[in-house]
Structure formats: structure tokens, C-alpha cells
N, C-alpha and C positions, 0 to 999 in steps of 0.2 A: 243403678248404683248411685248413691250421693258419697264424695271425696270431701271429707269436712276442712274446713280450714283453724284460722285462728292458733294453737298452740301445734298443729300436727305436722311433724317432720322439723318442729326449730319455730320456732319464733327471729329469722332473723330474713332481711332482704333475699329474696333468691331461694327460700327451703323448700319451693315448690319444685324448683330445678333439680334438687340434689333426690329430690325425693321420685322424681321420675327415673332419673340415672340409674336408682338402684334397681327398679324395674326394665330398663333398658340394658343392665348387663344382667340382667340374670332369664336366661333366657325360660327357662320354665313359667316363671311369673310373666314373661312379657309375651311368651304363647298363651296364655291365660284370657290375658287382656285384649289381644287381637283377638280372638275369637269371641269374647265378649261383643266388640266392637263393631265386628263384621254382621254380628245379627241385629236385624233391623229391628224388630221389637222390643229392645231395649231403651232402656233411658237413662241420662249419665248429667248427674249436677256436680258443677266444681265448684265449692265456695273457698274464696280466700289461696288460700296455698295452695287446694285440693285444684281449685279452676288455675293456677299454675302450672301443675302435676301434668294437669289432664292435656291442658295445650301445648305442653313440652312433647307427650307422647304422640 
């Protein structure tokens, strides 16, 4: 998975934050993502906002 940055989720301090939250209350998207997560053979780039996102989750 690469999490793009630059204009994604706001262009403003912090949109990496808010943009995790929304995966963090919704819990079908954030069972998504934990399972993603837990399998090793994956690969996961956060650039910009997206590497915000990602280290918030």
C-alpha cells in the first residue's frame, strides 16, 4: 500500500491526524487495516500526510 501525501486529507498542519481518526472510529475500515497490517508480506509507504496517517494508526 503507498498513502500519498501533499494535498490528501487537507493540506493543512496535522491532516495526517484527522485523517487517521477517521479510520480509527470507523471500525470496519480500521478492521481492514489491521488485517492488512498483521500480514507480513506486505508493504506500506507513507509519504507526506499519508506517513502521518500511517504513524498515527
Amino acid at each position: 500500500m503507498a498513502v500519498c501525501g501533499g494535498f490528501s486529507y487537507g493540506d493543512v498542519l496535522g491532516a495526517g491526524g484527522g485523517w487517521s481518526k477517521t479510520i480509527l472510529h470507523n471500525q470496519r475500515i480500521k478492521d481492514q487495516f489491521e488485517e492488512f497490517f498483521i500480514n507480513n508480506s506486505t508493504f506500506t509507504l507513507g509519504v507526506c500526510n499519508g506517513c502521518q496517517m500511517l504513524s498515527n494508526l
